[in-house]
C-alpha positions as CSV (number, residue, x, y, z in Angstrom):
1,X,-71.9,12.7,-25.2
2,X,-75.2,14.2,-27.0
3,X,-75.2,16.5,-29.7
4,X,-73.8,19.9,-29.3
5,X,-74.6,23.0,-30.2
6,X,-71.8,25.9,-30.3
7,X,-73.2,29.6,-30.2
8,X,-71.0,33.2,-29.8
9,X,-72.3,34.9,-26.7
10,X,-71.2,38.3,-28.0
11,X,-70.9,40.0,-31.1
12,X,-69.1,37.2,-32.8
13,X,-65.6,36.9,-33.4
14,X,-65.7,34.8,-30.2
15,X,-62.9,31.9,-31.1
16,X,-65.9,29.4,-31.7
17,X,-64.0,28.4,-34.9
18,X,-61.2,26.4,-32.8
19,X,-63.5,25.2,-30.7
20,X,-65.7,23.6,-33.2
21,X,-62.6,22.4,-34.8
22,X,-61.6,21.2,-31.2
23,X,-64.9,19.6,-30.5
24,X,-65.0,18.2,-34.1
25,X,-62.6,15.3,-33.1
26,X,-65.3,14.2,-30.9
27,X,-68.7,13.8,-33.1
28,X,-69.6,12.4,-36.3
29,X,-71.3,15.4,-38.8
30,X,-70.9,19.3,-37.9
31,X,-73.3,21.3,-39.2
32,X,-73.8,24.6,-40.1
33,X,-77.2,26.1,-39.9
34,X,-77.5,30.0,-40.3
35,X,-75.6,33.2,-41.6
36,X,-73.9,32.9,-45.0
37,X,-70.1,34.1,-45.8
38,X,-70.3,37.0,-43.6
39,X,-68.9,35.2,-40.6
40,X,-65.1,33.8,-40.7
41,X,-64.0,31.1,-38.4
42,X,-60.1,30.9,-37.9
43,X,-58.2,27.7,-36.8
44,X,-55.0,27.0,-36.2
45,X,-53.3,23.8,-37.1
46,X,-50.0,22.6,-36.5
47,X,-49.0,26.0,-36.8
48,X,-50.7,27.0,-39.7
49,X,-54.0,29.2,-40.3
50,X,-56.7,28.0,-42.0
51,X,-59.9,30.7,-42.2
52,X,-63.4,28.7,-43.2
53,X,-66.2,31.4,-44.1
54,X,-69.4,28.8,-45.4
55,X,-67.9,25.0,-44.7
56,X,-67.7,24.2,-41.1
57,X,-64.7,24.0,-39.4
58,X,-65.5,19.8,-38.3
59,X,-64.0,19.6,-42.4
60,X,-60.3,20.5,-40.9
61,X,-61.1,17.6,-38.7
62,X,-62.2,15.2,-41.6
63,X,-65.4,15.5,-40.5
64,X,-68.3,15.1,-42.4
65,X,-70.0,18.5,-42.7
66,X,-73.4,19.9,-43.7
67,X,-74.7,23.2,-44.8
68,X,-78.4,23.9,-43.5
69,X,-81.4,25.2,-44.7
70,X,-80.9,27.7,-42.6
71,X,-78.1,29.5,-44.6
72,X,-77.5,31.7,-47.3
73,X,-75.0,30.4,-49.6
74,X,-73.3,32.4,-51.9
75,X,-72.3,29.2,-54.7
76,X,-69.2,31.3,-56.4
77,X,-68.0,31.7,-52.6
78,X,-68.3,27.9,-51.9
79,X,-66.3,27.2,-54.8
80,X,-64.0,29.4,-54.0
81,X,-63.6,28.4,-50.5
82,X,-63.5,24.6,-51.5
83,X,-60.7,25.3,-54.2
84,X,-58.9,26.6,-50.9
85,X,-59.0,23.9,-48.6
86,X,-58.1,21.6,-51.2
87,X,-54.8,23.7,-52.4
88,X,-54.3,22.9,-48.1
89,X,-54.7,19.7,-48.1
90,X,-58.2,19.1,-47.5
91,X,-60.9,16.6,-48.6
92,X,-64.2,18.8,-49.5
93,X,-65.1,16.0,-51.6
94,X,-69.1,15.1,-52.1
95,X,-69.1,12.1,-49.2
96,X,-67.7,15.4,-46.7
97,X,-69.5,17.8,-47.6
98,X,-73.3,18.8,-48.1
99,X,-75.6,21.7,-49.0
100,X,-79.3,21.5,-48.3
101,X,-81.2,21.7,-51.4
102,X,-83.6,24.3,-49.6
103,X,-80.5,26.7,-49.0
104,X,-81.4,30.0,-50.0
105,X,-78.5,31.1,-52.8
106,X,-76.9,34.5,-52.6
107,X,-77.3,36.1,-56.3
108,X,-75.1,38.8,-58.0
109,X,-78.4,41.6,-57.2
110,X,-78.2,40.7,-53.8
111,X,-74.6,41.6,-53.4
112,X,-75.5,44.9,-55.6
113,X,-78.4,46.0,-53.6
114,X,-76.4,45.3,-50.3
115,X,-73.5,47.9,-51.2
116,X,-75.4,50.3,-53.2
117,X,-77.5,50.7,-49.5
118,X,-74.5,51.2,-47.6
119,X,-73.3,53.7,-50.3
120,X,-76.6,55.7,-49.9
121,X,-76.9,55.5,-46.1
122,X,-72.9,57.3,-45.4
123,X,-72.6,57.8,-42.0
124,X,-75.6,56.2,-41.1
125,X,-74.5,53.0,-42.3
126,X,-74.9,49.5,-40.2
127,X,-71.9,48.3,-41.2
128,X,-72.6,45.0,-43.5
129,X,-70.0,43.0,-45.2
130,X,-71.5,44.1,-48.5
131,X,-71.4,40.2,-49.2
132,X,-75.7,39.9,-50.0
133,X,-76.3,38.1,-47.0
134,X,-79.5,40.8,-45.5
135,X,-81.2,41.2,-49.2
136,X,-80.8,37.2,-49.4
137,X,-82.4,36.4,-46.5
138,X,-85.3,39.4,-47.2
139,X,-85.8,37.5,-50.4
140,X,-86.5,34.7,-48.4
141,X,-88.9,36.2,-45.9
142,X,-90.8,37.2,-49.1
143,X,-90.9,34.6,-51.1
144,X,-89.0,35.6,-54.1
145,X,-85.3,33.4,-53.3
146,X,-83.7,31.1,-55.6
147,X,-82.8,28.1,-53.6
148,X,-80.4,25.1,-54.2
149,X,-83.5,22.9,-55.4
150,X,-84.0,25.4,-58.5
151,X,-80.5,25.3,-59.7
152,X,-81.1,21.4,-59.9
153,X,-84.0,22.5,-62.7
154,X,-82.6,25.1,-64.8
155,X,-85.7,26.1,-67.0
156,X,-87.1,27.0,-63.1
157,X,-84.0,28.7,-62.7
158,X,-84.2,30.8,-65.7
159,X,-87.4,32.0,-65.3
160,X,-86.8,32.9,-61.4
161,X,-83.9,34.8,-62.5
162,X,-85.9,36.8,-65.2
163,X,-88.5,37.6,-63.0
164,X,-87.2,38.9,-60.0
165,X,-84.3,40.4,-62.3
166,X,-87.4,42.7,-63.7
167,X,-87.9,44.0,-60.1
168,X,-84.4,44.3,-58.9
169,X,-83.1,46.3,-61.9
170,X,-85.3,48.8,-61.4
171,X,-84.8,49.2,-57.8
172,X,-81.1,49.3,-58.7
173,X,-81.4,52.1,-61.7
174,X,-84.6,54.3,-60.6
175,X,-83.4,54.3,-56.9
176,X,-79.8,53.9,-56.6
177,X,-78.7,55.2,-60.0
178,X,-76.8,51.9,-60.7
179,X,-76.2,49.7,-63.2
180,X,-78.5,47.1,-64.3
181,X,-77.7,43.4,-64.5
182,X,-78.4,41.0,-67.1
183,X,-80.7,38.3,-66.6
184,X,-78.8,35.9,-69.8
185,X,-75.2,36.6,-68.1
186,X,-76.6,35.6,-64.8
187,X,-78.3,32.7,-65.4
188,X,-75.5,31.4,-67.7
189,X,-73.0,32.4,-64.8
190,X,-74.8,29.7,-62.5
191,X,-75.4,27.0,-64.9
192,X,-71.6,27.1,-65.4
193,X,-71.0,26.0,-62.0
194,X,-74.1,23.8,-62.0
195,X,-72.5,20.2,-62.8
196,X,-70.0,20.7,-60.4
197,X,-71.9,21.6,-57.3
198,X,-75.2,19.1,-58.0
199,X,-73.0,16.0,-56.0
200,X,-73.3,18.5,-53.2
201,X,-76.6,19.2,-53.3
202,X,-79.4,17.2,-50.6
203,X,-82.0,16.9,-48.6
204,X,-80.0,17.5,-45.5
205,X,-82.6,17.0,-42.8
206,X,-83.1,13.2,-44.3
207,X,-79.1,12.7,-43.8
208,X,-78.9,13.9,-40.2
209,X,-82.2,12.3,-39.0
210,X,-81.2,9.1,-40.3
211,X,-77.7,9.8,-38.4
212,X,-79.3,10.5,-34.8
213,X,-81.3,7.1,-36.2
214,X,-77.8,5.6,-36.5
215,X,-76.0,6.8,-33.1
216,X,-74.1,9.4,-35.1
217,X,-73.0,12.5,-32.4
218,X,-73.5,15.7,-34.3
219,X,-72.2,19.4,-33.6
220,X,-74.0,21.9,-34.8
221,X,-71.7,25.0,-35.4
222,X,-73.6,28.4,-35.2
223,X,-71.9,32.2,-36.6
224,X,-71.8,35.8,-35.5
225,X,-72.6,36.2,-31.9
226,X,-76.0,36.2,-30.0
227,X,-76.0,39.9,-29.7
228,X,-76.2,39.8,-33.2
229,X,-79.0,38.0,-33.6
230,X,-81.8,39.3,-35.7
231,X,-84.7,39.6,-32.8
232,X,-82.2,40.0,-29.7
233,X,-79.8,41.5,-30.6
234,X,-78.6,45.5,-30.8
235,X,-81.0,45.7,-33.7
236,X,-80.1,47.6,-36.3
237,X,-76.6,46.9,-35.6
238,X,-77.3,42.9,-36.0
239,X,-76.8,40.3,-38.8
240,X,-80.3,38.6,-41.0
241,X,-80.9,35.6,-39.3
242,X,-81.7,34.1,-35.7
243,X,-77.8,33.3,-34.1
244,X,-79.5,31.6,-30.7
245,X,-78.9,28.3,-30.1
246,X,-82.9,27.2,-30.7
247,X,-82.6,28.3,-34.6
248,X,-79.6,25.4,-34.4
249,X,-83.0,22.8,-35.2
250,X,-84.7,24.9,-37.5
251,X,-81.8,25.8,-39.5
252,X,-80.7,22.3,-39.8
253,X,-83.6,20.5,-40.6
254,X,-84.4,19.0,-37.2
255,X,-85.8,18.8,-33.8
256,X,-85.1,20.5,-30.7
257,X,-84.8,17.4,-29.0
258,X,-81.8,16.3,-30.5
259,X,-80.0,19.1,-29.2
260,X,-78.6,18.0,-25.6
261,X,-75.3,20.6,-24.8
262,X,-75.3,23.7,-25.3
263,X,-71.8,25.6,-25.1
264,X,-71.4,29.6,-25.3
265,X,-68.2,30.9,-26.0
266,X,-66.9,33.8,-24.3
267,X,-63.6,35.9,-25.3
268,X,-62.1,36.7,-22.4
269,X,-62.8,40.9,-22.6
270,X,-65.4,42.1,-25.3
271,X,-64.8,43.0,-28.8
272,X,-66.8,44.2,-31.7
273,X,-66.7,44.7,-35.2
274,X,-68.5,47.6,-37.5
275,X,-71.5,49.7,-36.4
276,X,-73.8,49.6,-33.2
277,X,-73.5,50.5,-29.4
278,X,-70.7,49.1,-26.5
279,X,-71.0,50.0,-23.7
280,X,-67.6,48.3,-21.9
281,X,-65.9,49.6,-25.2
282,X,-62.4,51.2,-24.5
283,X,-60.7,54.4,-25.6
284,X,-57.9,54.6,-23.7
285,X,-54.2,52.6,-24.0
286,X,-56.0,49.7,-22.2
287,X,-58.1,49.1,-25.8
288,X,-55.2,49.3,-27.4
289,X,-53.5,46.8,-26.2
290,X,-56.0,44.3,-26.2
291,X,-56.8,45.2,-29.7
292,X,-53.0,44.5,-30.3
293,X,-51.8,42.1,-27.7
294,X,-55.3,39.9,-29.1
295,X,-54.5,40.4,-32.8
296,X,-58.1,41.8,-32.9
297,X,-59.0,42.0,-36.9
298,X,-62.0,40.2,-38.2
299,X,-61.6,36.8,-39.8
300,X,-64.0,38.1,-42.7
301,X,-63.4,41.4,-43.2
302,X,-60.1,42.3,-42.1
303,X,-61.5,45.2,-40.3
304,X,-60.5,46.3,-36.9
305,X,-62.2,45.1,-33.9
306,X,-63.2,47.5,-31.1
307,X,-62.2,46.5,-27.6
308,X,-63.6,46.5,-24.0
309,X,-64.3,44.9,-20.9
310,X,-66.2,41.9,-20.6
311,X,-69.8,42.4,-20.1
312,X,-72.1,40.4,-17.3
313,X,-75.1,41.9,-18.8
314,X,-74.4,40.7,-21.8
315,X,-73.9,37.4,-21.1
316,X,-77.0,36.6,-18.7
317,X,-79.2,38.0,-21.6
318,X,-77.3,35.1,-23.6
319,X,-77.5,32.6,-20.9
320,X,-81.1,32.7,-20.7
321,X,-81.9,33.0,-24.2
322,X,-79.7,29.5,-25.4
323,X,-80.1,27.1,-22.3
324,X,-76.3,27.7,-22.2
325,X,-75.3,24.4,-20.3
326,X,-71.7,25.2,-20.3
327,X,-68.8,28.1,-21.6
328,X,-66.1,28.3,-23.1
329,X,-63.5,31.2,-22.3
330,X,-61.1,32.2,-24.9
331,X,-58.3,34.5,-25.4
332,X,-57.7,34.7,-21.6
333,X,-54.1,34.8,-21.9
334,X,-54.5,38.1,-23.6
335,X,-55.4,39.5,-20.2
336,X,-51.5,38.2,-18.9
337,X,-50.0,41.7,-18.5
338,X,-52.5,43.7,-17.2
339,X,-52.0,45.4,-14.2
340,X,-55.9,44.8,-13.6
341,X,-59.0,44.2,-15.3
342,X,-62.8,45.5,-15.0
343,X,-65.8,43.0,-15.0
344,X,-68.9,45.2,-15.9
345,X,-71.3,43.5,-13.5
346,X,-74.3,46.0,-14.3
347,X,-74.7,49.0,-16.2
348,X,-76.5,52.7,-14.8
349,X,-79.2,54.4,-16.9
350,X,-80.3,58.0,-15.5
351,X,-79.1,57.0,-12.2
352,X,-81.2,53.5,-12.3
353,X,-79.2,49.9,-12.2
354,X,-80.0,48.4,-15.1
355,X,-79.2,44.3,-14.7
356,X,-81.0,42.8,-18.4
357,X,-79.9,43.9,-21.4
358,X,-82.2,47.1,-23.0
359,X,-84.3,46.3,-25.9
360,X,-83.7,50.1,-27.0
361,X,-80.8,51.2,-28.8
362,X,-81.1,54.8,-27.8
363,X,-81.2,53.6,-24.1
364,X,-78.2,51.1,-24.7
365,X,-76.1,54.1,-26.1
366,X,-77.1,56.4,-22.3
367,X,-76.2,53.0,-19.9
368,X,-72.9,53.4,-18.4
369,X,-70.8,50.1,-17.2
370,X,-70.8,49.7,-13.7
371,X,-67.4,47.9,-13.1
372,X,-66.4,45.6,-10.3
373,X,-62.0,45.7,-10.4
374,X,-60.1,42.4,-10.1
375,X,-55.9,42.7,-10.0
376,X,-54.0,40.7,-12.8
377,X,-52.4,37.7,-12.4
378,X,-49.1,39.3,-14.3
379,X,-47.9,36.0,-15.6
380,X,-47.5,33.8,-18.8
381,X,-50.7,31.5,-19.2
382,X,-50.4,30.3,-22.8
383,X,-48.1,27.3,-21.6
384,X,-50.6,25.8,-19.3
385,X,-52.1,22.5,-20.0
386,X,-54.3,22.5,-16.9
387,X,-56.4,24.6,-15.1
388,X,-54.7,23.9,-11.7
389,X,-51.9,25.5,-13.3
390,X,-53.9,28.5,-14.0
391,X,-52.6,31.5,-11.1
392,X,-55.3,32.1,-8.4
393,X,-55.7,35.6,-9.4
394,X,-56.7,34.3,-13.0
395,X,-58.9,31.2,-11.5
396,X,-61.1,34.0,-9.3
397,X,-61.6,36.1,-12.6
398,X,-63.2,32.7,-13.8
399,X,-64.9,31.9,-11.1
400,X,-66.3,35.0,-10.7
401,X,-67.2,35.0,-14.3
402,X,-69.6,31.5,-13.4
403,X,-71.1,33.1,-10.3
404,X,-72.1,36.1,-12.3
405,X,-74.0,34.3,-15.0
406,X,-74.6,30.9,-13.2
407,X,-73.4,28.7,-16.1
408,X,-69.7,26.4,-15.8
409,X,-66.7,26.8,-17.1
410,X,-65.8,23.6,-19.4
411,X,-62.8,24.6,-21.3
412,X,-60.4,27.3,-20.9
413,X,-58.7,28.5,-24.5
414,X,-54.9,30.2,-23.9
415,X,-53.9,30.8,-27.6
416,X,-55.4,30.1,-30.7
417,X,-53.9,26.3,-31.1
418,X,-55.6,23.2,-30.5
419,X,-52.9,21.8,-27.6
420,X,-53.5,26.1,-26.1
421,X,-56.7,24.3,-24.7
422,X,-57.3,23.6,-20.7
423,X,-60.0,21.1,-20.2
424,X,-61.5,22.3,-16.7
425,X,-64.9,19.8,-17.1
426,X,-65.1,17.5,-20.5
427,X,-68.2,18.1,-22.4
428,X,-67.8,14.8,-24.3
């Protein structure tokens, strides 16, 4: 097995969580390499749920785990979150776990800025997490972040703080008529927390390239959903940071040789969370019962996920953008007790097929889905340990899924445990 790299071929809130943990077993380090505390990855072990929102889900396993470069860290978060998986159990010690010293950290401003936007916009809103992830990474894109590497030199720190504290307050009083923050409280807040999270801090491109160097198998786990992706996805309606599977090197500190299997994963029907177009999305009882039957709230936010049919178009635009060499399909016993269930193979704008996914948001909002109708299999799949056991009916809904986007099946998940997991092709 080569190193793999696991991407959400939606808009997130795939399942990629178990599979990572799944997958995890298999490899050495995990590593995640873009997004910051916005995305939530649920796993389910031994009966018990355990939610990751920064550390990768390889740590459930006892893997080693990194944190890239490539993401935005929010350090009070990380505490927090490692204070949690300890309480369950869980070694987050400094020889598990690592944050790249040129990790971009997610300040108190940023998290201001972030809501105070959302506050101003009202029903034009994008529908952020609030959590500071977009100013963050803007920061970033202009030079002005605070990164891991500066906390390790506090007199840096300090004076990084007090200058871009000048700029941001008055962003935050002149233009959102907010309250300002204080540079002393927010430098002392950090160096609190300092002693504690220096064992953590590295050069984490040096530890994985002298892994590969060492026949270590590495997963790379990425967050959010391709369609969510900052230059292909439904922009506005996306996340800050490149989600596609080639951002999986940068993000990490490495090459894109390294990265040999590539694995999308697919929920079974479509779902999304806050803001932006769908075009399979339902309104009827149909929604609703996937919405309920699929226990569709997000991991992060707690918010309500919208429902719909799964969407071809969709997933060839993700296909082709991440070398997908293999999917995953989750949730598919969610679809047990449906009478029948719609593929949208293509959708129709102003009476014109449309078969690639629109760069245009206003012409994404006019396409209608153009559904091919398969009959349901009307039986109990969550008890199935292989895919021979699957029903026909349910194996031609898969198999047309592959012919439609021209990528394999690999693994088939029925319920959000590890042993709900039908190996159709191993990937290790």
């Amino acid at each position: 097995m080569g190193n793999i790299v696991v991407i959400g071929t939606q808009w997130g809130d795939e399942g990629k969580g178990k599979i990572v943990d799944l997958l995890s077993e298999h490899t050495d380090y995990v590593i995640r390499f873009q997004g910051g505390n916005n995305a939530g990855h649920t796993m389910v072990v031994n009966g018990k749920e355990i939610i990751s929102h920064l550390i990768p889900s390889g740590i459930i396993q006892q893997k080693k785990c990194f944190i890239g470069n490539g993401v935005v860290v929010d350090p009070m978060v990380l505490l927090e979150e490692m204070n949690y998986l300890i309480e369950n159990g869980i070694n987050v010690s400094p020889d598990m776990l690592k944050v790249s010293d040129r990790a971009h950290m997610i300040m108190p401003y940023h998290k201001h800025i972030d809501m105070a936007r959302e506050t101003k916009k009202g029903k034009n809103k994008i529908g952020t997490t609030g959590r500071g992830i977009g100013p963050c990474y803007e920061d970033r894109a202009t030079r002005r972040g605070i990164r891991f590497c500066d906390l390790l030199e506090p007199d840096v720190f300090a004076q990084k703080v007090e200058t871009i504290l000048d700029e941001k307050n008055f962003y935050l009083t002149k233009y959102f008529n907010s309250d300002p923050l204080d540079p002393q409280e927010v430098i002392q807040q950090f160096l609190d927390i300092k002693e504690r999270l220096t064992p953590y801090i590295t050069d984490v491109s040096v530890m994985l390239h002298e892994g590969i160097k060492s026949d270590k198998k590495l997963l790379f786990e990425g967050a959010q959903g391709t369609h969510l992706d900052i230059e292909h996805g439904t922009y506005p309606f996306v996340t800050s940071s490149s989600t596609a599977s080639g951002n999986a090197a940068c993000g990490a500190g490495g090459g894109p040789i390294h990265l040999n299997e590539i694995i999308g994963i697919v929920k079974a029907y479509t779902t999304r969370v806050g803001a932006g177009p769908f075009p399979t999305e339902l309104f009827d009882e149909t929604g609703e019962t996937l919405q309920q039957t699929g226990s569709e709230f997000g991991a992060t936010t707690g918010r309500k996920r919208r429902c719909g049919w799964l969407d071809m178009v969709m997933l060839r635009h993700t296909a082709r953008l991440n070398s997908l060499t293999g999917l995953v399909i989750t949730k598919l016993d969610v679809l047990d007790d449906l009478d029948e269930i719609k593929i949208c193979t293509h959708y129709s704008y102003k009476g014109k097929d449309l078969y690639d996914f629109p760069a245009s948001i206003n012409v994404l909002k006019e396409c209608e889905p153009v559904y091919e109708t398969l009959p349901g299999w009307k039986s109990k799949t969550s008890n199935l340990l292989n895919f021979d056991q699957l029903p026909q009916i349910a194996q031609d809904y898969l198999a047309r899924i592959e012919q439609l986007v021209e990528v394999p099946i690999k693994i088939v998940s029925v319920g959000p445990g590890r042993e709900a997991t039908i190996i159709k092709e191993s990937v290790f």
